[in-house]
C-alpha positions in Angstrom: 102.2 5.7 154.9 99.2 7.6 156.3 98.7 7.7 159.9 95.2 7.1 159.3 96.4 3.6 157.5 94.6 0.8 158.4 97.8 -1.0 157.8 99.3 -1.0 161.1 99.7 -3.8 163.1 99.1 -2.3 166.4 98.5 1.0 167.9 99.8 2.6 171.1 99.7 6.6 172.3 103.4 6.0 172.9 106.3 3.9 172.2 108.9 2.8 174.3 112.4 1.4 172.6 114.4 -0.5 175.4 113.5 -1.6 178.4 116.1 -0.4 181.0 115.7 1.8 183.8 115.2 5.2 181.4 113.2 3.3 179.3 110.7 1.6 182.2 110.8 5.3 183.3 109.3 7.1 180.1 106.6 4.1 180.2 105.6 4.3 183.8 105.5 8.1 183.6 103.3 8.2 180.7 101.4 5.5 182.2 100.3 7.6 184.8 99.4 10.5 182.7 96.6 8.7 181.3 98.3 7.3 178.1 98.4 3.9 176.3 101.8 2.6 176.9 103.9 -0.2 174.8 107.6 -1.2 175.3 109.5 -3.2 173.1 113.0 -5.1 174.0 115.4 -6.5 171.3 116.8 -9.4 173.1 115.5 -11.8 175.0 115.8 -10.5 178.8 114.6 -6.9 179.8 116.5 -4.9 181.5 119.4 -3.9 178.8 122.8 -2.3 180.3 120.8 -0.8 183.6 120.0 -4.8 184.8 123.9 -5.4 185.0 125.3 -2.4 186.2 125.6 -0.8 190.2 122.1 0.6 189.5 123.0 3.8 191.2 122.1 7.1 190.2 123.5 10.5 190.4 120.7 13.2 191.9 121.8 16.4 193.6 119.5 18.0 195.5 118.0 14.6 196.2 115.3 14.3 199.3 117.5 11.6 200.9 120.2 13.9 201.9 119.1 15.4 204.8 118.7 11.9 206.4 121.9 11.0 206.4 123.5 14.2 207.3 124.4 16.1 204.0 123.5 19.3 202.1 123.4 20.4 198.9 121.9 22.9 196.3 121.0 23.5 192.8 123.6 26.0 192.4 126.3 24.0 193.6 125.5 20.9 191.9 125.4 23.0 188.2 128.8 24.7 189.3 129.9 21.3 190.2 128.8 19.6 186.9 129.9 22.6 184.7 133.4 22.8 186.3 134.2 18.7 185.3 132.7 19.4 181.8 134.6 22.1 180.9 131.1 24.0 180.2 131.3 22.0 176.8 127.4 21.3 177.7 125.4 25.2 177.5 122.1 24.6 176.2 120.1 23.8 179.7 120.2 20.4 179.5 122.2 20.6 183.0 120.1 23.3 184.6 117.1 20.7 183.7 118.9 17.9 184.9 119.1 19.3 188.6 115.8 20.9 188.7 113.5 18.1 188.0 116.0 14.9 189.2 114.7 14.9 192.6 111.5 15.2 191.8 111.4 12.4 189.6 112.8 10.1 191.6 110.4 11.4 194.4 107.5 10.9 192.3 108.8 6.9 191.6 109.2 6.8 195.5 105.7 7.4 196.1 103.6 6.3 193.0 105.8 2.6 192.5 108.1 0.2 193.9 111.4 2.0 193.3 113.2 3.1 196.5 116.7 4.6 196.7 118.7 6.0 199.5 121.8 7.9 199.1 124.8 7.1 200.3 126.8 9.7 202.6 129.9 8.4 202.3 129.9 7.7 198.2 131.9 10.8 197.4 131.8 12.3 193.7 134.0 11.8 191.6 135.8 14.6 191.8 135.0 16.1 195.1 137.7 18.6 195.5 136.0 20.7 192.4 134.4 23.8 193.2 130.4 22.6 194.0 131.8 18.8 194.7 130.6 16.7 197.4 132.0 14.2 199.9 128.7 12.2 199.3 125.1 12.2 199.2 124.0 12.8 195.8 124.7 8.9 194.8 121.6 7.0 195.6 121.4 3.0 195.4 118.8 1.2 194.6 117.3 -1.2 197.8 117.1 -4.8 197.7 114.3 -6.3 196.0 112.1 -9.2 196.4 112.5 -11.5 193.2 109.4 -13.3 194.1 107.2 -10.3 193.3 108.1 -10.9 189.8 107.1 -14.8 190.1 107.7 -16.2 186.1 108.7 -12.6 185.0 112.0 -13.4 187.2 113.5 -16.2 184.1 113.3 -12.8 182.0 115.3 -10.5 184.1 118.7 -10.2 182.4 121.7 -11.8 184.8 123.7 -9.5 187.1 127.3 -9.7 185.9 129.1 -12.5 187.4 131.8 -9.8 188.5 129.3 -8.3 191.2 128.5 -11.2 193.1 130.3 -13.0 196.1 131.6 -16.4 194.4 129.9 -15.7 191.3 126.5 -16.4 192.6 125.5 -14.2 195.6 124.5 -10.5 195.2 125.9 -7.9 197.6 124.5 -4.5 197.7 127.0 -1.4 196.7 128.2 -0.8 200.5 128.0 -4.5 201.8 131.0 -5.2 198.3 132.8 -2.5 199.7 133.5 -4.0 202.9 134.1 -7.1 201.4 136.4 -6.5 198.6 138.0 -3.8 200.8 138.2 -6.3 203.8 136.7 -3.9 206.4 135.5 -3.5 209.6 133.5 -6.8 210.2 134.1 -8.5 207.1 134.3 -11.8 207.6 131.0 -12.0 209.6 129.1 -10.4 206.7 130.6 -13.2 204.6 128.8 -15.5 206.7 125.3 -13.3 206.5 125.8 -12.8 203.0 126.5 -16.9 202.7 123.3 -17.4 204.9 121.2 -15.3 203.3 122.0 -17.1 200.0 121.4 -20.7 201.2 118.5 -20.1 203.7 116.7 -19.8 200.0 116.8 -23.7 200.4 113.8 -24.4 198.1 115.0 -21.9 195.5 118.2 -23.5 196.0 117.0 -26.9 194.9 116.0 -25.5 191.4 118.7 -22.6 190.5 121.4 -21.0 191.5 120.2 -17.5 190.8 119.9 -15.7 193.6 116.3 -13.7 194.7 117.6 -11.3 196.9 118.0 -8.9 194.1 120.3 -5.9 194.4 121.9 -3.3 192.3 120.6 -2.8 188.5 119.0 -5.6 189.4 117.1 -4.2 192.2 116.0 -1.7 190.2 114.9 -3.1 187.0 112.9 -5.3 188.7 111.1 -2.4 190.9 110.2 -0.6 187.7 109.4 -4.2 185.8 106.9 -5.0 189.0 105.4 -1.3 188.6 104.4 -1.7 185.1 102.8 -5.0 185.9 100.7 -3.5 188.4 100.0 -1.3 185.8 99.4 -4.2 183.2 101.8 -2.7 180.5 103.2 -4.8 178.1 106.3 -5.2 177.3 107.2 -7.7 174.2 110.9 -9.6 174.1 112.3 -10.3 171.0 111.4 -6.8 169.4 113.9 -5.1 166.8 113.5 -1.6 165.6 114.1 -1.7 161.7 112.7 2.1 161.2 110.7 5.0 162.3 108.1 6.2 160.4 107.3 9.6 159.4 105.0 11.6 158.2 104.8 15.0 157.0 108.1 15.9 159.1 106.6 13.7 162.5 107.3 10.1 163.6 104.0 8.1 163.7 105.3 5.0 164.5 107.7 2.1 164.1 108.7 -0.8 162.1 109.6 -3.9 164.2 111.1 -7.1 163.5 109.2 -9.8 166.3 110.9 -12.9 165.8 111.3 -12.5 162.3 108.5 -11.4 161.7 108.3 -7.3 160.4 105.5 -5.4 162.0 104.4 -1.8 162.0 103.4 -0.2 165.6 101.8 3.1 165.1 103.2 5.5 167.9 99.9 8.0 168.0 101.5 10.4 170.2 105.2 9.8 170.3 108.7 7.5 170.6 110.9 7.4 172.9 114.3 5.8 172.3 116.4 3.8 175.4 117.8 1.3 173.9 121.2 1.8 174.6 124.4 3.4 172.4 126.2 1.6 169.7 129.3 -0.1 171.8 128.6 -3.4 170.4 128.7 -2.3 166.6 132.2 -2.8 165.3 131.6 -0.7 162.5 130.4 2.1 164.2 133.1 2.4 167.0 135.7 2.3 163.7 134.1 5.1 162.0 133.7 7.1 165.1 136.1 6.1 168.0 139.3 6.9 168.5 141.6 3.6 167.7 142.4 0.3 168.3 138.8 0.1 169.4 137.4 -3.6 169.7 133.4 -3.9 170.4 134.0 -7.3 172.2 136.0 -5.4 174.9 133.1 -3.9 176.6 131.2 -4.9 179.3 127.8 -4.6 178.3 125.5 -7.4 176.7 125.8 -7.8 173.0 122.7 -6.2 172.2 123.5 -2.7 171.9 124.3 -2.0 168.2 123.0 1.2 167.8 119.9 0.7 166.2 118.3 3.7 167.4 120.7 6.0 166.8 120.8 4.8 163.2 116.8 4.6 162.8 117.3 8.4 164.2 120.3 9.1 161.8 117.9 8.1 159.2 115.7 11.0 159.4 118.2 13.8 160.0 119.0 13.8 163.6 121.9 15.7 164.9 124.6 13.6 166.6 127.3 14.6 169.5 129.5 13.2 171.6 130.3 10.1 169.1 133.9 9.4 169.7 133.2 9.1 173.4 132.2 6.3 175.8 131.5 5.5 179.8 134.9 4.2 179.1 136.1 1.6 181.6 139.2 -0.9 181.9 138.0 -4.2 181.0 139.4 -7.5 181.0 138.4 -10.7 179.0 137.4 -14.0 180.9 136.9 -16.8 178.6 133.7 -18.1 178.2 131.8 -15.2 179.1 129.7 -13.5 176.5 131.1 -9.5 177.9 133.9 -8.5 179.1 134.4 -7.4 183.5 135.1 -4.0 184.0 137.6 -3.0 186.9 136.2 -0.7 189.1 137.7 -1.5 192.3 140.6 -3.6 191.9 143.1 -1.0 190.8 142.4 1.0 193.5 143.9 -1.3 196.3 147.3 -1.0 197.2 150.0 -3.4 195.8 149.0 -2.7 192.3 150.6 -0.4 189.3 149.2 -0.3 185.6 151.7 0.0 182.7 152.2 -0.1 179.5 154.6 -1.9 177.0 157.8 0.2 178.2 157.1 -0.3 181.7 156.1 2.8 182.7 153.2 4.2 184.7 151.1 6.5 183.2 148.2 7.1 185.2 146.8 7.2 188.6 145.6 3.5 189.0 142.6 4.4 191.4 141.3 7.7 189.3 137.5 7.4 188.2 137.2 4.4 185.0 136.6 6.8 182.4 139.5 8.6 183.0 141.8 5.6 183.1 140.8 4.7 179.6 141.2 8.2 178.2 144.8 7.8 179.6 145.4 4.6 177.8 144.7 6.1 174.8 145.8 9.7 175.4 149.4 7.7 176.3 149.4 5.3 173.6 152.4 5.5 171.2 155.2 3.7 169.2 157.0 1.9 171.9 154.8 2.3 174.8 151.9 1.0 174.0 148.9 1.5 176.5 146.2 0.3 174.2 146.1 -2.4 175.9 148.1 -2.3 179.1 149.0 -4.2 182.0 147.5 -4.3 185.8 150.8 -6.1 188.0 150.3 -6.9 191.4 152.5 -9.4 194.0 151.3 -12.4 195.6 150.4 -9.8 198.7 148.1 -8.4 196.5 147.2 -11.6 195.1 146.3 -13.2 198.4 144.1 -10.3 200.1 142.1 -8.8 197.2 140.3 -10.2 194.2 141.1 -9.1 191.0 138.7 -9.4 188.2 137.4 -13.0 188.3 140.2 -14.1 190.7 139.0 -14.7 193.8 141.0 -13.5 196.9 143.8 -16.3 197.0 142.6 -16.9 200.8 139.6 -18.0 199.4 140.8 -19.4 196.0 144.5 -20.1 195.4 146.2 -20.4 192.5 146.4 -24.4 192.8 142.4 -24.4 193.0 141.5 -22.1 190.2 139.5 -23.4 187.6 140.5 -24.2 184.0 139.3 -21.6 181.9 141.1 -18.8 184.5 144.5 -20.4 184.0 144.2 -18.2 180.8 143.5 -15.2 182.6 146.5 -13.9 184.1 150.5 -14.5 184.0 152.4 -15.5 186.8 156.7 -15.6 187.2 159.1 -15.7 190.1 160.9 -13.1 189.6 159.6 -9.1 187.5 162.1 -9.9 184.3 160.3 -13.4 183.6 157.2 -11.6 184.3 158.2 -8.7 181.5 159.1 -11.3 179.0 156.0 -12.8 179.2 153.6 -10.1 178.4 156.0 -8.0 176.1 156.9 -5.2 178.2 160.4 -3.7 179.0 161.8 -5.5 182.0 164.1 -2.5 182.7 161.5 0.4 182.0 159.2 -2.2 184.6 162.5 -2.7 187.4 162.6 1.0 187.0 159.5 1.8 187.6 158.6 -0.5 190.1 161.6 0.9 192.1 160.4 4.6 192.5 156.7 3.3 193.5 157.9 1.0 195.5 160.0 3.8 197.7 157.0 6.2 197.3 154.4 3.6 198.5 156.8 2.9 201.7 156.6 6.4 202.1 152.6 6.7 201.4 152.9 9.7 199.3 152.7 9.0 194.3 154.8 12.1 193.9 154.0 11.0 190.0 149.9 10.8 189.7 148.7 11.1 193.3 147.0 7.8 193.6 145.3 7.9 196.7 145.2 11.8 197.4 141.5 12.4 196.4 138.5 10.8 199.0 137.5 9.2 195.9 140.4 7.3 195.0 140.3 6.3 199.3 136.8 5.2 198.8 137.7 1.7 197.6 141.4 1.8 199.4 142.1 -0.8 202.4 141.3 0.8 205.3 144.6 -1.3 206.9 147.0 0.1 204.7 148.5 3.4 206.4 149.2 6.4 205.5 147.8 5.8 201.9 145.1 2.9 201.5 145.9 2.8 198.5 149.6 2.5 198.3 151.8 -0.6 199.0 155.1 -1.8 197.3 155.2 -4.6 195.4 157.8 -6.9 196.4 156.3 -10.5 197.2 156.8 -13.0 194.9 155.4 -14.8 192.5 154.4 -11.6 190.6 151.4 -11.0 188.3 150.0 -9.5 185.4 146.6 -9.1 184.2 145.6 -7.7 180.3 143.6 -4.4 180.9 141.4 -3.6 177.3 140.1 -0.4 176.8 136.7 -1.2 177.4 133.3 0.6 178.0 129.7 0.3 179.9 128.3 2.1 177.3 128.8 5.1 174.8 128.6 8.2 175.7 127.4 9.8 171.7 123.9 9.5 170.1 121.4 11.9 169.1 121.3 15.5 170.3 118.5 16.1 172.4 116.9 19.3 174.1 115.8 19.9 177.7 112.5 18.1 177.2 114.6 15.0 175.6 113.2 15.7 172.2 115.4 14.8 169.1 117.0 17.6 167.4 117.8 17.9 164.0 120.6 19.2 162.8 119.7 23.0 162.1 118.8 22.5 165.7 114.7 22.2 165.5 113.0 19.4 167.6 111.7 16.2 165.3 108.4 16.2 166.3 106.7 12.6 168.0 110.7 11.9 168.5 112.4 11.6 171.4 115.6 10.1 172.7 117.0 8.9 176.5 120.2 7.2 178.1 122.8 6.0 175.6 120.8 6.1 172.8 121.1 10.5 173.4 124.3 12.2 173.6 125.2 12.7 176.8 124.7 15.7 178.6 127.6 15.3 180.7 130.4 16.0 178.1 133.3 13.5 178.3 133.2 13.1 181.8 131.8 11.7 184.7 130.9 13.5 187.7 129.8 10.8 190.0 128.2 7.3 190.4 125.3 7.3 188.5 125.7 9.5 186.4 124.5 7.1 183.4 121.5 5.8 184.9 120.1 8.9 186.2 120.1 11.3 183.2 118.6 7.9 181.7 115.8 8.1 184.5 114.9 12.0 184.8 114.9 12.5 181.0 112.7 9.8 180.9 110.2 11.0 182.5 110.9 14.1 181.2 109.8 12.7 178.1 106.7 11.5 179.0 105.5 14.8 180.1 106.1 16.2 177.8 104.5 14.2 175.2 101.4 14.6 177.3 102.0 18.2 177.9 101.3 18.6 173.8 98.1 16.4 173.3 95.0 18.5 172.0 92.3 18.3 173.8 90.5 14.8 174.5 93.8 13.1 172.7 94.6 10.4 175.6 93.2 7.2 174.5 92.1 6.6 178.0 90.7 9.5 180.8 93.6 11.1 182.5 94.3 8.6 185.9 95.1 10.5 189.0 98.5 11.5 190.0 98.2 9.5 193.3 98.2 6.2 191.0 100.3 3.6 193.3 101.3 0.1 193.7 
């Protein structure tokens, strides 16, 4: 097809695929650079992965940190980031990353709705690495207004049901902390939090959604209430079939709008955010390492890959594929993704094991590493793929536990039907065992040595609780080790742990200006790629909180400018807008 065809459906200078916060980004950006804007969103809520998740990002360097007492530099931060990748990333994507992250989130800060502040105390996740930080360079997203969205609210994707108090009130990242922690003043933030919820009286009357908006959340709807003010359209129920190209260029796309197949020419360029493949059985069999189940992960059931394919079409290169964000998940019937287990494993009075019994990693180390142990461990006769989180009813009673409330506030005798599934429960660690197929000896055994080592605050076997990240989420109550406390209480429990995801990490290799590279390592021209839908540029790993959303963000807006940065003279459909554009 011709790009001069009169047979296109609609036109647009640039094309946004996805609509979460890298997405929203790329549009905004270009937006402001004078160019006509369209965003497209497969399913029927916008937001994608970013709308569920913490909604931090990662940003060294960023202009928060002096506020609350931290330093840091570019050299440190790529030191920092190269160290915990093992330098598998050497093509500048890294160097790019740092040097234009704070200014892009400095740029949403003053030209939309987006604000962030970073939190001093949010270590990375692997601060004792040479360039790593105690805090600072993971920024949260504030609380947002839903009213500012008024009917654009019903489209908003959910928050997951595991970050909110009782399943319907939202917390921001530090006030869950002190909750699920039970810090310093947490029972009267229950109350404030409870307040806050039903002071929304009216509201009340007509859902149960909460409009105090925080987390991915927060942020989507900051950048959703930016391109409003800016009057750019963004159309639900959009599937990318194809890209279209044209003499080695993409021109444009072929959409399916509820059912019906439409071509959008892209004049200037696409940009693809519409998350990785984690939902696409087939996929994750071909490429991941195995048993790998897409219904373990715990991100909407939207993400199929269908821009990495579209982009797979044409030649792209590919990295990364047999990586995820990996993260322990667990299934709760009824719900249509599974909850991942951020926090949980951290507190003390917990060990994960697998079929012999055994330990096999340190329960509170950063979620993707967990789930490279599962599989890295997983053999004939100790099986870790899946594996079991067992706690006592200590453990049970104080802290939640994936959708188990706290038993203070929900005891076993009040839980509702469709948990009774959820976890196993015995009197005594053998009945326990021969419950959930695991070696009651290799389980005694084990649960013998951590139980001396926990009295003694000191794993002499994977350090659980040594690193300030692992004491981030610990009890504050527990001494010496908040994370550390023997089980011995009974009933016992168990709880299956899958190994799940929040995303994939491979997709299409990109360059430093986000364009798509092919696989002789030439850029595809009008082609660009963001968030899961690119291969990471942060290698198997994960250096901090954030560290999915903000390459997302930054490369992004990368993106946008540089599609402007190439236009001919006079190109922009509408006169360049001044850089001081705000809400």
């Amino acid at each position: 097809m011709s790009a001069n065809s009169p047979q296109w459906d609609q036109s647009c200078d640039v094309l946004v695929v996805g609509s979460g916060a890298g997405a929203m980004t790329a549009a905004l950006r270009a937006h402001d650079l004078g160019l006509q804007v369209q965003v497209m969103e497969k399913s029927d809520r916008f937001g994608g992965t970013s709308a569920i998740s913490g909604g931090g990002i990662w940003i060294p360097c960023n202009h928060r940190i002096a506020a609350v007492g931290g330093q840091d530099s570019a050299e440190e931060a790529v030191r920092y980031i190269r160290a915990v990748t093992h330098d598998e990333i050497d093509d500048g994507r890294i160097e790019a990353y740092v040097e234009h992250g704070h200014r892009a989130i400095e740029y949403l800060e003053q030209h939309s709705r987006v604000r962030f502040e970073a939190q001093a105390a949010y270590a990375d996740y692997y601060p004792e690495v040479e360039g790593g930080k105690p805090g600072y360079r993971s920024m949260d997203p504030l609380p947002f207004d839903a009213r500012e969205l008024g009917e654009e609210f019903q489209r908003l994707r959910e928050p997951s049901p595991g970050t909110l108090m009782m399943g319907r009130m939202t917390m921001t990242m530090k006030e869950a902390r002190v909750l699920l922690c039970r810090g310093p003043g947490w029972v009267g933030l229950t109350l404030r939090v409870l307040w806050r919820y039903w002071r929304d009286l009216g509201w009340r009357l007509r859902s149960r959604r909460d409009r105090f908006l925080t987390l991915g959340n927060a942020l989507i709807a900051a950048l959703r209430c930016s391109l409003m003010d800016r009057q750019v359209p963004l159309t639900l129920n959009c599937r990318l079939e194809r890209l279209i190209e044209e003499d080695g260029r993409v021109v444009g796309a072929e959409v399916v709008r509820d059912g019906v197949l439409l071509r959008i020419q892209a004049r200037r360029g696409v940009v693809l955010g519409a998350g990785g493949f984690e939902r696409n059985q087939a996929m994750r069999a071909q490429y991941h390492p195995q048993p790998s189940r897409s219904d373990w992960s715990a991100t909407p059931p939207y993400n199929t890959g269908d821009a990495i394919r579209a982009g797979q079409a044409l030649g792209a290169s590919t990295a990364l594929m047999g990586h995820s964000w990996w993260a322990p998940t667990t299934h709760v019937e009824g719900e249509e993704k599974q909850r991942a287990l951020f926090v949980e494993r951290t507190l003390p009075g917990c060990i994960m094991v697998n079929s012999a019994g055994q330990r096999f990693v340190n329960e509170a180390a950063p979620y993707t590493d967990i789930v490279y142990a599962m599989y890295e461990s997983n053999r004939e006769g100790a099986t870790s793929v899946p594996c079991w989180l067992i706690f006592d009813a200590d453990f049970r009673r104080k802290y939640p536990c994936g959708a188990l409330l706290p038993g203070y506030a929900m005891p076993d005798s009040r839980l509702p039907k469709h948990l009774h599934s959820y976890f196993h429960k015995a009197d005594s660690i053998s009945e326990l065992a021969s419950m959930i197929g695991v070696d009651a000896s290799g389980l005694l055994r084990t649960l013998t040595r951590f139980n001396s080592m926990a009295e003694a605050g000191k794993d002499l076997d994977f350090n659980k609780g040594d690193s300030l990240f692992d004491r981030y989420y610990g009890d504050p109550t527990i001494q010496p080790n908040p994370c550390l406390a023997p089980l011995v209480k009974a009933p016992f429990y168990a709880v299956r742990i899958d190994a799940g995801d929040i995303g994939t990490k491979g997709g299409l290799l990109t360059d430093v200006q986000a364009r798509v590279l092919r696989e002789d390592g030439t850029p595809i021209a009008g082609l660009y790629a963001i968030g899961n839908t690119a291969a990471s540029m942060m290698g198997r790993t994960y250096p901090g909180a954030g560290s999915t959303i903000g390459p997302a963000m930054v490369f992004g807006f990368r993106a946008a400018e540089h599609i402007d940065s190439t236009a001919p003279a006079g190109a922009n459909s509408f006169a360049k807008q001044a850089e001081g554009l705000s809400s």
